[in-house]
C-alpha positions as CSV (number, residue, x, y, z in Angstrom):
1,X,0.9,-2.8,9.8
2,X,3.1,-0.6,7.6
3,X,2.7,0.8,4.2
4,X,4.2,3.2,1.8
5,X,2.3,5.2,0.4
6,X,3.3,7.2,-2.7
7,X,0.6,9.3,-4.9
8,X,1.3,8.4,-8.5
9,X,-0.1,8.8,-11.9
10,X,0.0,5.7,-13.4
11,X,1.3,2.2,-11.6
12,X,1.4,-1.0,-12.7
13,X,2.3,-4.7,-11.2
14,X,3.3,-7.8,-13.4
15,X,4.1,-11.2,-12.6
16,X,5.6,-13.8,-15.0
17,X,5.3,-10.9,-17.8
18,X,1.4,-10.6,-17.5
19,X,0.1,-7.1,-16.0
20,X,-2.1,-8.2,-13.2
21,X,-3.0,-5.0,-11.8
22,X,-3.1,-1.1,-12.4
23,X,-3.9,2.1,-12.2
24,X,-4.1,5.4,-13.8
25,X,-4.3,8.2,-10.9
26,X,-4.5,7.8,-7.1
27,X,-2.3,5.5,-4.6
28,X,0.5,3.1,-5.4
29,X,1.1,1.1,-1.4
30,X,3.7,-1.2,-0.3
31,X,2.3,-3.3,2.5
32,X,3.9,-4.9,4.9
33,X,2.2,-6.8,8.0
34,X,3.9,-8.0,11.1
35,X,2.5,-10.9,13.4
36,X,1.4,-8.5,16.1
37,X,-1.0,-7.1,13.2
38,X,-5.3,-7.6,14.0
39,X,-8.3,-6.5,12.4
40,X,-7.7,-3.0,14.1
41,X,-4.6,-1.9,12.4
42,X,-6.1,-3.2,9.4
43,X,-8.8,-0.8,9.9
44,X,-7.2,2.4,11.2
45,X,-4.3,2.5,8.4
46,X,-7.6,2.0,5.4
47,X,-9.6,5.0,7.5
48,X,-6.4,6.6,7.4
49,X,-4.9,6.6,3.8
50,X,-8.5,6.7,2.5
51,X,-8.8,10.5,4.0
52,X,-5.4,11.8,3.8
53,X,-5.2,15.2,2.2
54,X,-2.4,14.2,0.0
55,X,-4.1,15.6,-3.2
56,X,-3.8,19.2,-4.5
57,X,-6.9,21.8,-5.0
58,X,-6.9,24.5,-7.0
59,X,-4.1,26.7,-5.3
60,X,-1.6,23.8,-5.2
61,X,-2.5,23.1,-1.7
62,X,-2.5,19.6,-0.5
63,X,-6.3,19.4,0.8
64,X,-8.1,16.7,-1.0
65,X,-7.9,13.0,-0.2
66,X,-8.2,9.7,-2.2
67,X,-11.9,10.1,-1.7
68,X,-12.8,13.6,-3.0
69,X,-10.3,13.2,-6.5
70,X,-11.9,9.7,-6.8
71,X,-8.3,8.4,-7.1
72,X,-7.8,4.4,-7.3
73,X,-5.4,2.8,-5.3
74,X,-2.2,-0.1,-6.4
75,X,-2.2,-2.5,-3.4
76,X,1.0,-4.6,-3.7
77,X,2.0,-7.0,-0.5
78,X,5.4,-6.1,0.6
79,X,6.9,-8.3,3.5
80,X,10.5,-6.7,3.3
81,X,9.0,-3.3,4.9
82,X,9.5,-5.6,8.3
83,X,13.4,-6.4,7.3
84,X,16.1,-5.6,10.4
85,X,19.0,-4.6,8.9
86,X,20.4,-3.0,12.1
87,X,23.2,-6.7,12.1
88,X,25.3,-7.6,9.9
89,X,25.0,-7.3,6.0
90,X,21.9,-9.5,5.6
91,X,18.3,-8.0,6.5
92,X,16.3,-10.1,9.3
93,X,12.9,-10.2,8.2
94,X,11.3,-12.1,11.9
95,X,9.2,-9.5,12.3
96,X,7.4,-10.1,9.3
97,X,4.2,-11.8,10.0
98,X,4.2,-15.5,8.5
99,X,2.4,-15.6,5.1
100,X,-1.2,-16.9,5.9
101,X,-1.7,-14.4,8.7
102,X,-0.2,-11.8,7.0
103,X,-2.0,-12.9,3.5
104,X,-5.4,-12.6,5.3
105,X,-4.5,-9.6,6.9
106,X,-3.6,-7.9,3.5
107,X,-6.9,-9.4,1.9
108,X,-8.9,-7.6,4.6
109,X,-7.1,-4.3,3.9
110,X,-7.7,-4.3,0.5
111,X,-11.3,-5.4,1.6
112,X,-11.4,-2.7,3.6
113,X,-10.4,0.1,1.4
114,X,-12.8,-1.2,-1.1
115,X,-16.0,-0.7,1.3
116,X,-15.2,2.7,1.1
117,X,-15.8,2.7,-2.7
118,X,-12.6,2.9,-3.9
119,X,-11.3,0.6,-6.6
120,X,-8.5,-1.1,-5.6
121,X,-6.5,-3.2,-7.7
122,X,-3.5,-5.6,-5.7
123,X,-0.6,-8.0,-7.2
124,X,0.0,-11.6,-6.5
125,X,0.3,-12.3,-2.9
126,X,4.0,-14.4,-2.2
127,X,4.6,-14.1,-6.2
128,X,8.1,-12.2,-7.5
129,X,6.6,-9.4,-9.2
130,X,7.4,-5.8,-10.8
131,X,6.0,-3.1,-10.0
132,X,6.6,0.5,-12.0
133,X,5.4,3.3,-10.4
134,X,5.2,7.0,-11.8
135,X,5.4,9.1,-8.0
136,X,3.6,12.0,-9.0
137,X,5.2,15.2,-6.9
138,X,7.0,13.1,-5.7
139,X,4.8,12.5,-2.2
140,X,5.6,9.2,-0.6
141,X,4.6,8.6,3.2
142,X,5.0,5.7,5.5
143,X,1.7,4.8,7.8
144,X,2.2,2.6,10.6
145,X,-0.3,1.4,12.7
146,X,1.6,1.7,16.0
């Protein structure tokens, strides 16, 4: 499992010009899931982002996590994270997992993050969608699960 992770201020996600999910402060995550993917990556990468000290105290520092700002978290399913591009001019996206393992997979993540009381919001899984993201610092990080 790999997702990018970028702390934001406000994100949003629509689909056919309808805003299906957003946020105001926390997380914005691209999530990609490949077929070698279980229930323990799944787990791990939640535990992980969930605690990251990605958040600034009162020096500036970065030493507070989602958890501890109360921060929410944009979940948006992003199979392209798996694309090859290393050939030719067209990406290779084989190891992307195929879209009902990977849709499960991404339904227990989200599941998974939101057992840790955190509210999570998600865009349509397999729809086209736009997604507007305000990176606040700008701190992005990519979490893989291998």
């Amino acid at each position: 499992m790999r997702v990018v992770l970028q702390r934001s201020k406000r994100s949003s996600v629509t689909v056919d010009n309808e805003i299906v999910g957003q946020i105001e402060f926390g997380l914005t995550l691209l999530v990609g899931v490949t077929h070698e993917d279980t229930l323990e990556d799944v787990n791990y990468v939640a535990e992980k982002i969930v605690n990251l000290r990605i958040f600034e105290d009162e020096n500036g520092k970065m030493n507070h996590s989602l958890v501890d700002v109360k921060g929410e978290i944009l979940s948006i399913s992003q199979f392209t994270l798996y694309g090859d591009s290393k050939k030719g001019r067209r990406p290779n996206f084989m190891a992307a997992a195929k879209p009902e393992l990977a849709e499960d997979l991404y339904n227990q993540f989200n599941g998974a993050l939101r057992s840790k009381d955190i509210k999570v919001q998600t865009g349509v899984f397999g729809a086209m969608m736009d997604v507007s993201i305000s990176n606040d610092g700008p701190v992005t990080l990519i979490i893989d699960s291998k």
